[in-house]
C-alpha positions in Angstrom: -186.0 66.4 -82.8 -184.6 62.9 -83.4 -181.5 62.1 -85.4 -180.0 58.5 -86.5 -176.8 58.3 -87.6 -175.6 54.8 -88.6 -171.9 53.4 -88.5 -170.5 56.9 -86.9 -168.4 58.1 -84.3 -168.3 60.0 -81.2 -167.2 63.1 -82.9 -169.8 63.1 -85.1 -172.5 62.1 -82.4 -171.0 65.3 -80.2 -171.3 67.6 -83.1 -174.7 66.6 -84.6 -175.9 67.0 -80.9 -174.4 70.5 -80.6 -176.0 71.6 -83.8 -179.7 69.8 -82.6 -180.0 71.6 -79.6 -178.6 75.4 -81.2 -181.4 74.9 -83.3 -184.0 73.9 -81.1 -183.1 77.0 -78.8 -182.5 74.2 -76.2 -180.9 76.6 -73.2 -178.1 74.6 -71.4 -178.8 74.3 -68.1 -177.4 70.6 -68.3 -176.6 69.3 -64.0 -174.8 65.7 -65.2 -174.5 63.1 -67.5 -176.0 60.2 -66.7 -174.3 57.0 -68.7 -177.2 53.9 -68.7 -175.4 50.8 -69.2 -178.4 48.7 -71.2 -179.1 45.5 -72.9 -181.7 45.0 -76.0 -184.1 43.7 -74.0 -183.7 46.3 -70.9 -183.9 49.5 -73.3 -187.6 50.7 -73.2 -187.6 50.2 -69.6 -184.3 52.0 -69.1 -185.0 54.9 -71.7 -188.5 55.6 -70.1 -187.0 55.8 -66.4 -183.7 58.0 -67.0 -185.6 60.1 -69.4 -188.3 60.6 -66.9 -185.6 61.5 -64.0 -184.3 64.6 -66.3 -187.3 66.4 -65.2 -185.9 66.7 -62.0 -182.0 66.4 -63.1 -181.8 67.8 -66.5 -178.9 66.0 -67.9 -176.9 64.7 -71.4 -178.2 60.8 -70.8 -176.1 58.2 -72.9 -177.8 55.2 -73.1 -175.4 52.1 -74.3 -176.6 49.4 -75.4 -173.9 46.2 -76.5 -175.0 44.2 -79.2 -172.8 40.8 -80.6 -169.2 40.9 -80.5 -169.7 38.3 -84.2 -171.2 41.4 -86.2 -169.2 44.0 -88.0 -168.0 46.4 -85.7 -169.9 49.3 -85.7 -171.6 52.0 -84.2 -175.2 53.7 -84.7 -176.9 56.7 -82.7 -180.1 57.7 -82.0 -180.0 61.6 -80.5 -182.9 63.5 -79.4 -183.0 66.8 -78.3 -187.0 68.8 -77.4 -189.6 65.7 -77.6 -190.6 67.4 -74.1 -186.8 66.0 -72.6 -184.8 68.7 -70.5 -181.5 67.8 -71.7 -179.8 65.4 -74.4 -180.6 61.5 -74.9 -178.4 59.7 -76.9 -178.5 56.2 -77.6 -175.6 54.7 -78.9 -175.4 50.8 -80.4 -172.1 49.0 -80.5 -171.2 45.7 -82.1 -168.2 43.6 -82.8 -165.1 45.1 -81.3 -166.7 48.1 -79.8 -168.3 45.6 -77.2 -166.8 45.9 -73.7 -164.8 49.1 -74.8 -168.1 51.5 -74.5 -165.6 54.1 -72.3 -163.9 54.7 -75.3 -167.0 56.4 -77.6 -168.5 57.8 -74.2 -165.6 60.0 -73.0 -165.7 62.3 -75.9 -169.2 62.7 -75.4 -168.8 64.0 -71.6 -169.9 66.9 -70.4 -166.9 68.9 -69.6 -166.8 70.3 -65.8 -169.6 68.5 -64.5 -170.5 65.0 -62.7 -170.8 61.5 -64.2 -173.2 58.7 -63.1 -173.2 55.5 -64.3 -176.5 53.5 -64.0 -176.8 49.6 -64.5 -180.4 48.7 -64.8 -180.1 45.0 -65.5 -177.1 42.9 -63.2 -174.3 45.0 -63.5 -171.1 44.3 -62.6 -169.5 43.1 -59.8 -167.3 45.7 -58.8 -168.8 48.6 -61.0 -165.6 51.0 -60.4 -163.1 48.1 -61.7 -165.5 48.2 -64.8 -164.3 50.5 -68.2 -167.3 52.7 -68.1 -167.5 53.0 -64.3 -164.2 54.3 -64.2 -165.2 56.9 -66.2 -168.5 58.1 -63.5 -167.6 59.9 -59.9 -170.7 57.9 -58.8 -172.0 54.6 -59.8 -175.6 52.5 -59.2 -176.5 48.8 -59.6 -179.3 46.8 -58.5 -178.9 43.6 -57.0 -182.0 43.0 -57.4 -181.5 41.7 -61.2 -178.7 39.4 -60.8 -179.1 35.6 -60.6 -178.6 35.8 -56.5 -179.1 39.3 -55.1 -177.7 38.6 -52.0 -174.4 36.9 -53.7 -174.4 39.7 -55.5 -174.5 42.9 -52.6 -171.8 40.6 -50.9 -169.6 40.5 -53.3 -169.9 44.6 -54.1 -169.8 44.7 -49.9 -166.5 42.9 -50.2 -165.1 45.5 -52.7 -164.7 49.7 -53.1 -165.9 50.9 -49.7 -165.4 54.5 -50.3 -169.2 55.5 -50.7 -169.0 56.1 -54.7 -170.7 53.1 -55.4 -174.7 52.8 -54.3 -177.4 50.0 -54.9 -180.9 50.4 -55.5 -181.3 47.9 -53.1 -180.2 50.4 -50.4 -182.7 53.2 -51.8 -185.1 50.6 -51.1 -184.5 51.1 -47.4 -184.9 54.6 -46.8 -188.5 54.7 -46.1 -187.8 51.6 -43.4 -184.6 53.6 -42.1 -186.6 56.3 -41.5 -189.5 55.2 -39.4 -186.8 53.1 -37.8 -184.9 56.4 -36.9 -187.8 58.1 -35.7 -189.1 55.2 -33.6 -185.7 54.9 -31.4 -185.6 59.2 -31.3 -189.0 58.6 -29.6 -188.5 54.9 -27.2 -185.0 56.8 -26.3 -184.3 52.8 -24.6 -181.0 51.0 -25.5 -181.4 48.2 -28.0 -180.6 44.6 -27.0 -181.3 42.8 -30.0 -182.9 43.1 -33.3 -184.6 41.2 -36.1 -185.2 41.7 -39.9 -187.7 39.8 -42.0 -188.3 39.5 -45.3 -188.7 37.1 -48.3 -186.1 34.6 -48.4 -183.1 36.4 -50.5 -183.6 39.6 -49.9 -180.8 41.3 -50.9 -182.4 44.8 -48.8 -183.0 43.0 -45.8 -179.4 42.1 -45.6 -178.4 45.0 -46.1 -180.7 46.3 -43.5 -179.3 44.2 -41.0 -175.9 45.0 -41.6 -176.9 48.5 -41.1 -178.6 47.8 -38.0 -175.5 46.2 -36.7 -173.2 48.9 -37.4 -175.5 51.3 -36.0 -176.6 49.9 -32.8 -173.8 47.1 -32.1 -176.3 44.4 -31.3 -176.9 41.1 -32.7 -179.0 41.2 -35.5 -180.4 38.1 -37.0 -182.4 38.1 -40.5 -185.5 35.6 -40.7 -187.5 34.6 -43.4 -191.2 35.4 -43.8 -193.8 34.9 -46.8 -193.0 38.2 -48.2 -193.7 40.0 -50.5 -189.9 41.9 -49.7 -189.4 43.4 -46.5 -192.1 42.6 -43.8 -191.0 44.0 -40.9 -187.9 44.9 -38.6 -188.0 44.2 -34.7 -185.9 45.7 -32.0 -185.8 44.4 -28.5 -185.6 46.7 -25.5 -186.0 46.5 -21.6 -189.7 47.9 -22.0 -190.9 46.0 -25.1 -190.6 45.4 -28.5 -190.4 48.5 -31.0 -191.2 47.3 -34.6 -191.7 48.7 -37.8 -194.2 45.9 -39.5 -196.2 46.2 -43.3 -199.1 45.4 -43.0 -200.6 46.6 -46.2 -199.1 47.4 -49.3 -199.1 50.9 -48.7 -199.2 51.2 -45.1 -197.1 49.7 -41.6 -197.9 49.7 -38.3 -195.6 51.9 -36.2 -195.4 50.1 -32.9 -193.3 51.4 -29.6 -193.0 50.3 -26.3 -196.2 52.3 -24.2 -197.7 54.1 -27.0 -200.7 53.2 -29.2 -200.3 51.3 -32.5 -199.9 53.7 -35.6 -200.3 53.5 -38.7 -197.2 55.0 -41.2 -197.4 55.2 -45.4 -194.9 52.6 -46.5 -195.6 52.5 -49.9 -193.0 50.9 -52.8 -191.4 53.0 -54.9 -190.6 52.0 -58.3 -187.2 52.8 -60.3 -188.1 56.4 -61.7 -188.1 57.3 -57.5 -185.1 55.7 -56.8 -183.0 56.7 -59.2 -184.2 60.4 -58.8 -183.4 60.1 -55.0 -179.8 58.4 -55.8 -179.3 61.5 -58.1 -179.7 63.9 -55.7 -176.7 63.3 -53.9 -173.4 63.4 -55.6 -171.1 63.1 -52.7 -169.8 59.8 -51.0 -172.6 58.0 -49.2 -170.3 57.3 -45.6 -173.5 55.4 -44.0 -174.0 53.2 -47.0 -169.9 52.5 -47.0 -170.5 51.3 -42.9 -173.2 49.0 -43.8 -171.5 47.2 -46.9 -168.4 46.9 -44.7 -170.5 45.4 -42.2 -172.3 43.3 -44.7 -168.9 42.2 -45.9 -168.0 40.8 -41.9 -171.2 39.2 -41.7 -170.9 37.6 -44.6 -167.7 35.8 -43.5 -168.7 34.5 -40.4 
């Protein structure tokens, strides 16, 4: 079912959605609502990827989408409810003065009792928890991958809220790497002298990386450049060798440690539906993630 309401409010969004899913026999069953902070040009993409992560999370998804502060001020909705979604999608347009005041037609339309995510898909902003709609979400995600300078962009989140609340895409990028990386020093079992990241140059993920290297292992860590694409490999130094975690296909790195044979490990890219459903799972403050943006904050001042 699909309902458009033009020039409304919140309470009559909230009360036309009520009455669409009563008579759809929609059960509740609703985990979260996700908020998805949207331009024009960034809606199909965004609609598409947080409609296809309520599979997994079935959740009331507000999509907001701020059109000119010169037009009337106004509001119209778009509501769906069925159409093979497990939860509610509403997409709300604002113009005039309802621009850069979207907190105040999202908080009636909350989900009482239950989380709030906030999801920017294009830049974002720089400190998402200062920001009006943030403040409204016990968990927030950017990716710093759309802004101008990605790295400029991670620093300066790195050099604000630290308490885990805020995440980056860019950092669900790593957890593949992270992993192997993991599982290569359970296995080598050597102390660490010195490490190296590559990637393309302004890789906001291999920064990061590095940074999280550094916290972990308390070694210099030194980023390089390589022809890309993205992250190409990460090198640690020990006393018997090198252990490296190196792409060497699209799909597929070589897993390398010190007195072992060469192996092969899947290190395939994940696109946003994936990451997003993976930064949905958890709810709670990411403490590892906090580490490496403080750390990324230091580095970045040296």
């Amino acid at each position: 079912m699909i309902i458009e309401l033009t020039n409304t409010s919140s309470a009559e969004v909230a009360s036309r959605a009520l009455a669409a899913r009563r008579s759809t026999g929609a059960a509740s069953g609703l985990v979260m609502t996700l908020i998805v902070v949207s331009t024009t040009r960034q809606y199909s993409d965004a609609f598409d990827a947080a409609q296809a992560t309520a599979i997994e999370h079935p959740s009331r998804i507000i999509v907001v989408i701020e059109g000119s502060r010169d037009r009337p001020t106004a509001m119209d909705a778009e509501i769906r409810v069925g159409e093979g979604t497990p939860g509610d999608m509403i997409t709300l347009r604002l113009t005039g003065d309802l621009v850069g005041h979207g907190d105040s037609v999202v908080l009636p339309l909350l989900l009482p009792d239950l989380p709030v995510i906030a999801w920017w898909p294009g830049r974002g902003p720089e400190l998402p928890g200062m920001d009006p709609i943030g403040a409204l979400a016990q968990r927030r995600i950017t990716d710093a991958a759309n802004a101008d300078d990605p790295v400029a962009a991670l620093v300066a989140r790195a050099n604000g809220e630290h308490s885990g609340a805020d995440t980056d895409l860019s950092w669900t990028r790593l957890t593949r790497w992270r992993a192997l990386v993991a599982s290569a020093l359970d296995q080598c079992r050597l102390p660490v002298q010195s490490a190296v990241v590559e990637a393309a140059a302004d890789n906001a993920p291999a920064e990061l990386f590095a940074a999280w290297l550094d916290a972990r292992l308390g070694v210099p860590v030194e980023v390089r450049t390589s022809m890309g694409p993205g992250l190409t490999a990460v090198r640690l130094q020990t006393e018997a060798g090198e252990l490296a975690v190196r792409r060497t296909k699209p799909a597929d790195a070589s897993f390398i440690i010190p007195n072992q044979p060469v192996r092969t490990a899947a290190l395939g890219r994940r696109g946003t539906v994936a990451l997003l459903s993976e930064e949905l799972r958890r709810l709670d403050p990411d403490v590892i993630l906090a580490q490496a943006l403080a750390r990324l904050a230091e580095r970045s001042r040296r």
